[in-house]
C-alpha positions in Angstrom: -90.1 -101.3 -0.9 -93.2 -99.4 -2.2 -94.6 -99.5 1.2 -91.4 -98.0 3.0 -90.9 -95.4 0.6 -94.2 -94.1 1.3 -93.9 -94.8 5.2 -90.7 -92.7 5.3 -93.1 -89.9 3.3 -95.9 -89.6 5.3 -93.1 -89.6 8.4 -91.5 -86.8 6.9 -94.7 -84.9 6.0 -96.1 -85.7 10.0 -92.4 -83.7 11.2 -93.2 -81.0 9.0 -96.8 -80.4 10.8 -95.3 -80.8 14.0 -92.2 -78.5 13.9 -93.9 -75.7 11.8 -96.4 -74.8 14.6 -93.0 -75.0 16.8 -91.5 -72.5 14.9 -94.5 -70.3 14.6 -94.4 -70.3 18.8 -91.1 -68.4 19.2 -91.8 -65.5 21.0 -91.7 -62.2 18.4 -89.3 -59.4 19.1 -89.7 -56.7 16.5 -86.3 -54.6 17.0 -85.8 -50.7 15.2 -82.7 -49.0 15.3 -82.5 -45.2 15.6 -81.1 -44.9 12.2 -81.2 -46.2 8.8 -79.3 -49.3 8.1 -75.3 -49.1 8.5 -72.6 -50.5 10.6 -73.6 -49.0 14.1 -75.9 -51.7 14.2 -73.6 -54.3 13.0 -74.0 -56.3 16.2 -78.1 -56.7 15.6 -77.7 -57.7 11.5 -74.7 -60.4 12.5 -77.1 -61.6 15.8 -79.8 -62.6 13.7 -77.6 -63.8 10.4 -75.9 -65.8 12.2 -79.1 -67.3 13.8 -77.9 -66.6 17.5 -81.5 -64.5 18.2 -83.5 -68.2 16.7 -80.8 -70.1 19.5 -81.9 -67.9 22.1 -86.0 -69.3 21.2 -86.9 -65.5 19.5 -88.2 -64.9 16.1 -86.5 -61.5 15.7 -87.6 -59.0 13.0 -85.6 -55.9 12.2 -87.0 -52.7 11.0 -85.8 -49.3 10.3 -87.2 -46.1 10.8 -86.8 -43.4 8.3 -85.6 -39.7 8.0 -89.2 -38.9 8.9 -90.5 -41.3 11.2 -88.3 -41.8 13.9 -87.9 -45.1 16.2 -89.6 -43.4 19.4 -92.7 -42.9 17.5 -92.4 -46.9 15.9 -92.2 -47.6 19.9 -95.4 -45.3 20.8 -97.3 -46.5 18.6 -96.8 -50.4 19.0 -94.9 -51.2 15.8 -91.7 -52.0 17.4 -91.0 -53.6 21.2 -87.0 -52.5 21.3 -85.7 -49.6 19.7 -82.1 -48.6 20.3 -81.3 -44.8 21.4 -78.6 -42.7 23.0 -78.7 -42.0 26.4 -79.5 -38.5 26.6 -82.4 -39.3 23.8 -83.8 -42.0 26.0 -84.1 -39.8 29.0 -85.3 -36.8 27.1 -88.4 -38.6 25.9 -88.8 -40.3 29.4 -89.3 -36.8 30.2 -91.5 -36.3 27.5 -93.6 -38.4 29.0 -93.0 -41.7 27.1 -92.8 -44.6 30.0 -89.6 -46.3 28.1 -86.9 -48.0 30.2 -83.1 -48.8 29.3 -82.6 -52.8 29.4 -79.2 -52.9 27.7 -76.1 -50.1 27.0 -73.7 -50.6 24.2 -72.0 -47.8 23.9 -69.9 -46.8 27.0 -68.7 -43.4 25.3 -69.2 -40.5 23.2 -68.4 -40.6 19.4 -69.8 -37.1 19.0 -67.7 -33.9 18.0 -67.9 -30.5 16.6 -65.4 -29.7 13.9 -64.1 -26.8 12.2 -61.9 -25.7 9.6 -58.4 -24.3 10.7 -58.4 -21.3 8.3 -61.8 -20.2 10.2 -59.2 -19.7 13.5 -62.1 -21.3 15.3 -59.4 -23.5 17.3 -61.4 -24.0 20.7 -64.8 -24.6 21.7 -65.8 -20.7 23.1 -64.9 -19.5 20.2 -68.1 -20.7 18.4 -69.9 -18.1 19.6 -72.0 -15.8 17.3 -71.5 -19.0 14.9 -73.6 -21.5 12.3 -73.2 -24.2 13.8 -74.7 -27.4 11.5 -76.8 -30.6 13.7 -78.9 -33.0 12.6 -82.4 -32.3 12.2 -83.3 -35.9 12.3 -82.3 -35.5 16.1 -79.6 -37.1 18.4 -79.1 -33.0 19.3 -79.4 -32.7 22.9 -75.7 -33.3 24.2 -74.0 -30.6 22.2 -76.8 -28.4 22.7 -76.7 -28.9 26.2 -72.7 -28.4 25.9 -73.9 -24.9 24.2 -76.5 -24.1 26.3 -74.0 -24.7 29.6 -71.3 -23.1 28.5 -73.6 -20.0 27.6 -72.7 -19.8 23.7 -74.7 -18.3 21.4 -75.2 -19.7 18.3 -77.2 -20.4 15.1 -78.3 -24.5 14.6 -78.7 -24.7 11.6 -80.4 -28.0 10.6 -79.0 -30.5 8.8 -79.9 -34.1 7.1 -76.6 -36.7 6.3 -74.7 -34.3 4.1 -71.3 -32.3 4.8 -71.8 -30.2 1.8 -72.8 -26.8 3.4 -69.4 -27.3 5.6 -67.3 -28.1 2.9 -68.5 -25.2 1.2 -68.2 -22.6 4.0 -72.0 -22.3 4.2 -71.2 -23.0 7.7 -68.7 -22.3 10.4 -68.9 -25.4 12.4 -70.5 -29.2 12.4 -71.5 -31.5 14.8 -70.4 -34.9 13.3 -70.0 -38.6 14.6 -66.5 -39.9 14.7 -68.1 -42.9 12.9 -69.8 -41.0 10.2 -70.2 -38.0 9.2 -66.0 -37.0 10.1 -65.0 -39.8 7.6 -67.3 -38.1 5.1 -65.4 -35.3 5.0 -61.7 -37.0 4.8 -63.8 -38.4 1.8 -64.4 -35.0 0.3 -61.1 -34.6 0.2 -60.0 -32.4 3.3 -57.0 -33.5 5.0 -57.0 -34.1 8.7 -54.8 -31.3 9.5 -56.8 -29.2 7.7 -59.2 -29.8 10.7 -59.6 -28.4 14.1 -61.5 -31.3 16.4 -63.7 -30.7 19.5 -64.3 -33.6 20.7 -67.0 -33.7 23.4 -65.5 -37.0 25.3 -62.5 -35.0 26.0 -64.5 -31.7 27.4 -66.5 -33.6 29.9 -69.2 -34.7 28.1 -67.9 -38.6 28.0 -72.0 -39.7 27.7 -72.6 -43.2 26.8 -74.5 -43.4 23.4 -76.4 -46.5 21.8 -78.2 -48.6 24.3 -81.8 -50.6 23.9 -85.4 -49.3 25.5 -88.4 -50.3 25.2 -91.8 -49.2 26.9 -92.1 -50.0 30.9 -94.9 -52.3 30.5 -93.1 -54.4 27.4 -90.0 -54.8 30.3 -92.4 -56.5 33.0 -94.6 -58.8 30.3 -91.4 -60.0 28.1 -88.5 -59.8 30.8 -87.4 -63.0 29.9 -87.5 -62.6 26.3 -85.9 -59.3 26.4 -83.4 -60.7 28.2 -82.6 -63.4 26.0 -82.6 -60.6 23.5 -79.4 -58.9 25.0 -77.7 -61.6 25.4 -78.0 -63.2 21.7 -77.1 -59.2 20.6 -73.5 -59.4 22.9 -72.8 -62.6 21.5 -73.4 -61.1 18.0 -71.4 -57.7 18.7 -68.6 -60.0 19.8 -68.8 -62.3 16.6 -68.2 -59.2 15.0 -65.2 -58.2 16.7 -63.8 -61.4 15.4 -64.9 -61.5 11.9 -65.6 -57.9 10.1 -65.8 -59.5 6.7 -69.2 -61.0 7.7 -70.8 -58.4 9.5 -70.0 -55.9 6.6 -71.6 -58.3 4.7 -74.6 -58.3 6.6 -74.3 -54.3 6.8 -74.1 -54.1 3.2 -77.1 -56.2 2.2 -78.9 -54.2 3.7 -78.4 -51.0 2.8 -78.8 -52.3 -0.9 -82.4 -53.8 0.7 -82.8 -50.5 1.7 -81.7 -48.7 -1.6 -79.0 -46.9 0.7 -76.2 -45.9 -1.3 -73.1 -48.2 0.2 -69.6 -47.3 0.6 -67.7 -50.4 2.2 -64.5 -48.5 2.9 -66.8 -45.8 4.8 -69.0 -48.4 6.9 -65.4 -50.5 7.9 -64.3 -47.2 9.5 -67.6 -46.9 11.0 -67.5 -50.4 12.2 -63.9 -50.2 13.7 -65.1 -46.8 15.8 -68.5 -47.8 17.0 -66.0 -51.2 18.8 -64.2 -48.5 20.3 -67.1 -47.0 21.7 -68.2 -50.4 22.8 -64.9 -51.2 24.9 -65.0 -50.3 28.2 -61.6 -48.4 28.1 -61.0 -47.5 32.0 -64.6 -48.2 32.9 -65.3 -51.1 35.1 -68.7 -51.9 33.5 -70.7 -55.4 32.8 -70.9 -55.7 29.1 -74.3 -54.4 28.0 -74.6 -52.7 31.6 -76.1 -48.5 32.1 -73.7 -47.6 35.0 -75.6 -45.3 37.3 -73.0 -43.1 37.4 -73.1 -42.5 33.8 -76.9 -41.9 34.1 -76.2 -39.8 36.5 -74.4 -37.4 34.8 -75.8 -37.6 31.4 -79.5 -36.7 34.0 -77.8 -33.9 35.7 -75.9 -32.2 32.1 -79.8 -32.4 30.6 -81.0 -30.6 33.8 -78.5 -27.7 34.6 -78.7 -26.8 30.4 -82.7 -27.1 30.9 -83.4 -29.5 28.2 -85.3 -31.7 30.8 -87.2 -31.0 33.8 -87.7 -33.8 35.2 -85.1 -36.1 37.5 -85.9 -39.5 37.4 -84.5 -42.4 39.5 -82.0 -45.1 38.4 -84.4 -47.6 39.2 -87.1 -46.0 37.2 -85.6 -45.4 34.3 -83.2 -48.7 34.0 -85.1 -52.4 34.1 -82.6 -55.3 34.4 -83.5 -58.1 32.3 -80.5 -60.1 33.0 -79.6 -62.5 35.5 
């Protein structure tokens, strides 16, 4: 008896030393959203909760950059491998001379749009000119600058963090917001929807895909396979969360408290429900997770005529396939 107890104890201790160095082999994917932690990035939280990243043979770590310290320069400088971005940021600092690529695309349309308040008559886009017009300083600015810039507007940006105060309190005439975020915010102040005149940049011709995952050109050729697996195990989780919102906001939640983020799960359930709609197709005919070249196309040529880039690159340089 004595001498199968401990047989069954030195068998269990011998597993142990063979599947820890097992575990310790899965390939490392560090992954940074653009943002601090809310339901945007629902699909990345409920991939890894609900272990479909470890299924896929990757030990997946999620950081977040901060109002200073934004995910490009966690990329740069080697602390991340993945870093999600919109589209017109990705090709901005491709221009800027960081070699990143586009491996996957969430988003398939814009959430953005410029609001105003209906007593400031302000009731179409050309009539912003000579306005404040509030954007976010931590970036994501170069599509409705580049609407701006196009239509030959001139106004005064006036930087902003996460706050709708200085719109709620006149201190500005207009705000770029996300349909997600920052619009629900101010419902949440307590203005009423038809107390609001919406501009929303989808519906002028600016219909640019948003959140999609880069990563440095030479990270694409050594960890193609990886990064591939990375994609996949992130649809999988994006589609879990389609199906069961009560988990992901879960998984949203807990990390904002990780992060000491204020939490408002009323707020990130409207986010969550807008960021799917971006994600659906609508009347594109579009692989999930795939850039369409036309879409690149135009997002390239918008960044170009407003002179915010000056540099066209190719499809093929700028997107890397990592699926098969």
């Amino acid at each position: 008896m004595i001498r199968s107890f401990i047989l069954k104890i030195s068998i269990a201790i011998l597993l142990v030393f063979i599947l820890l160095p097992l575990q310790a082999q899965l390939p490392k994917i560090v992954f940074a959203p653009q943002w601090l932690p809310q339901a945007q990035f629902a699909g990345y939280y409920t991939a890894l909760d609900k272990g479909f990243y470890k299924e896929a043979g990757l030990d997946v770590e999620i950081i977040h950059p901060s109002a200073s310290v934004q995910a490009t320069a966690l990329l740069a400088e080697g602390k991340a491998d993945l870093i999600s971005l919109f589209l017109v940021t990705g090709i901005a600092m491709k221009d800027q001379g960081l070699d990143l690529v586009n491996i996957g695309q969430f988003s398939q349309h814009s959430a953005i749009l410029m609001v105003t308040k209906k007593t400031s008559g302000i009731d179409k886009p050309e009539l912003l000119d000579g306005k404040k017009i509030g954007i976010w300083k931590s970036g994501f600015d170069e599509l409705p600058k580049a609407m701006i810039e196009e239509k030959k507007l001139k106004v005064e940006w006036v930087p902003l963090l996460s706050s709708v105060n200085l719109f709620t309190m006149n201190g500005i005439d207009a705000m770029t917001v996300m349909w997600y975020n920052e619009y629900d915010q101010m419902i949440n102040c307590g203005i009423n929807e038809d107390e609001l005149n919406t501009f929303f940049l989808s519906k002028l011709g600016y219909d640019i895909p948003e959140d999609g995952l880069y990563c440095l050109r030479s990270t694409a050729v050594q960890k193609k396979e990886e990064l591939g697996k990375f994609v996949k195990a992130t649809l999988k989780g994006w589609e879990y969360v389609a199906l069961d919102h009560d988990f992901a906001l879960d998984a949203v939640i807990k990390r904002m408290k990780e992060a000491h983020i204020a939490s408002n799960r009323a707020h990130q359930e409207w986010m969550l429900d807008k960021v799917l709609e971006m994600i659906a197709p609508g009347d594109k005919t579009v692989t999930p997770g795939e850039l369409l070249e036309k879409d690149y196309r135009e997002a390239t040529d918008l960044l170009l005529r407003s002179g915010r880039i000056n540099t066209k690159f190719n499809y093929p340089d700028f997107h890397f396939s990592v699926q098969e």
